[in-house]
Structure formats: C-alpha cells, structure tokens
VOTOR-17304 format. One line per 8 residues: number of its first residue (from 1); for each residue x, y, z of C-alpha. Coordinates in nm, 2 decimals. Layout:
REM VOTOR-17304
NUM = X Y Z  ...
//
This chain:
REM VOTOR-17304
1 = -0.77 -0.55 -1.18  -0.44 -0.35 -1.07  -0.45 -0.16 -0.75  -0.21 0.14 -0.82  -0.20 0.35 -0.40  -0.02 0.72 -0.49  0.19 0.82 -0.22  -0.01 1.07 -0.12
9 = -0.30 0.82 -0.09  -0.04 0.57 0.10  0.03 0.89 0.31  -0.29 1.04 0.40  -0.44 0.71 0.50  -0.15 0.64 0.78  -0.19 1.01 0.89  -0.66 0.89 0.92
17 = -0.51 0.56 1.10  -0.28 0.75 1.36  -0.50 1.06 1.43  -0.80 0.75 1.53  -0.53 0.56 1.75  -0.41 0.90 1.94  -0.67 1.16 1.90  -0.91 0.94 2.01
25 = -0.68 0.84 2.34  -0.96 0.98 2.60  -1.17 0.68 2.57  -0.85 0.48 2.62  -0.60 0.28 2.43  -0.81 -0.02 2.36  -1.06 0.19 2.23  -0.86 0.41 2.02
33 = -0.70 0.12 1.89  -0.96 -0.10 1.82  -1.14 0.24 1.62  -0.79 0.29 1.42  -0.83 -0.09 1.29  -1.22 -0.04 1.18  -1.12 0.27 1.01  -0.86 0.08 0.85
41 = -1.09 -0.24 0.78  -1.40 0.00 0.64  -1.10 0.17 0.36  -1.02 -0.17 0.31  -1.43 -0.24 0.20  -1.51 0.05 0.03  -1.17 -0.02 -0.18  -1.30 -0.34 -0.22
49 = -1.62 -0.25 -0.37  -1.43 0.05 -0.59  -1.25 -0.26 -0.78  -1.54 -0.45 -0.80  -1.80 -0.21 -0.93  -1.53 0.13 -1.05  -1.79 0.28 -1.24  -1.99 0.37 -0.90
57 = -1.83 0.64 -0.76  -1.87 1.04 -0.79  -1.80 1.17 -1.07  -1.57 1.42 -0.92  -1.60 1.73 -1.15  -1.29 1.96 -1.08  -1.08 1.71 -1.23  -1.17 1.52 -1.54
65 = -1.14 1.14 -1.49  -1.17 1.11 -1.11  -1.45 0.99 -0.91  -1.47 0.96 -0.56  -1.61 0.71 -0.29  -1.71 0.79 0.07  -1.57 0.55 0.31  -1.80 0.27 0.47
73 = -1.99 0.40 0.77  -1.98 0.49 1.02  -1.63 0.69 0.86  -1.86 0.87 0.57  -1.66 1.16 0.63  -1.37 0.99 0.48  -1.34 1.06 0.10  -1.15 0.78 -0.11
81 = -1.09 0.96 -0.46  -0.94 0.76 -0.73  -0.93 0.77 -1.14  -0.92 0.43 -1.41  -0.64 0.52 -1.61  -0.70 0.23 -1.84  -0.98 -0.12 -1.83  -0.72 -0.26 -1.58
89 = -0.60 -0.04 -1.36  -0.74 0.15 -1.05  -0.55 0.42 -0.89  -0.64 0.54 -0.57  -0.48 0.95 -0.54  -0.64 1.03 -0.22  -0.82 0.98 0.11  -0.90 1.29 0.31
97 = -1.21 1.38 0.55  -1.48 1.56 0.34  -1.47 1.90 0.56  -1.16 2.01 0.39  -1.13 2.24 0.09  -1.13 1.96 -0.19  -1.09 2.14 -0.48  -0.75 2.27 -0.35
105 = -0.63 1.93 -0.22  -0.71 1.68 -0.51  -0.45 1.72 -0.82
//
C-alpha cells in the first residue's frame, strides 16, 4: 500500500507535535517531551491500522471519498482524515483536533 502525507497533513501534524512539547511546558520539559513523542507514536498507530484495515474509518460525509480516524487514546481528540484514491494508495489530507469547525477545514 502507498502512503501519500499532503502537506497540509505533514504540516498540521508538526504544529499537534510542537504545541504538546511547549504548551505542555508547566509540567516540565521531560514531560512535555516525552507527551510530544506518544502523540507522535499513537499517529503513527492509528496510521498503521488505517493501511491495514482502510475501509474502517468514518465515512466523512461533507466530502465524498474521505473517511476519517480518531487518533489512538488517550489523543481521541485528534482527527486523522484521509481518502483511497485508487486499491493502492492511501492519502492522508489532514490531522486536526475534533473541536474545530471541520466542515470548513477539510477540502
């Protein structure tokens, strides 16, 4: 299976990474470290499990073709949306926290 990351995927998940290493600086460096990597390591998994099984996520149904995955917990917040362009292929569009107004941000 080919892995296609959009920019604004590749973009939005290095903005999710830094916020957890500097938002998080009041419980310390380490910390906010260590929770920026299992952020990073739980995208990792649920992308993981997207190419394995691509037919699991949400049907996502203000565009036609996506679907989209929450994140591994304890990051469930974290939407990872994606479409299958073609048998092979997986392209991950976005990642973005699930508070936001989706319908605007997913094209």
């Amino acid at each position: 299976m080919n892995l296609v990351r959009r920019e604004g995927f590749v973009t939005a998940l290095r903005k999710g990474i830094l916020w957890y290493s500097t938002a998080q600086q009041e419980h310390g460096p380490e910390a906010a470290d260590a929770l920026a990597r299992r952020f990073a390591d739980a995208v990792d998994d649920t992308i993981d499990k997207t190419l394995r099984r691509p037919g699991s996520g949400v049907v996502w149904p203000h565009r036609p073709g996506y679907r989209f995955s929450l994140v591994k917990r304890p990051f469930d917040r974290w939407l990872i949306f994606y479409r299958q362009p073609d048998l092979m292929t997986i392209e991950l569009v976005d990642i973005t926290r699930g508070e936001r107004d989706l319908p605007r941000r997913v094209k």
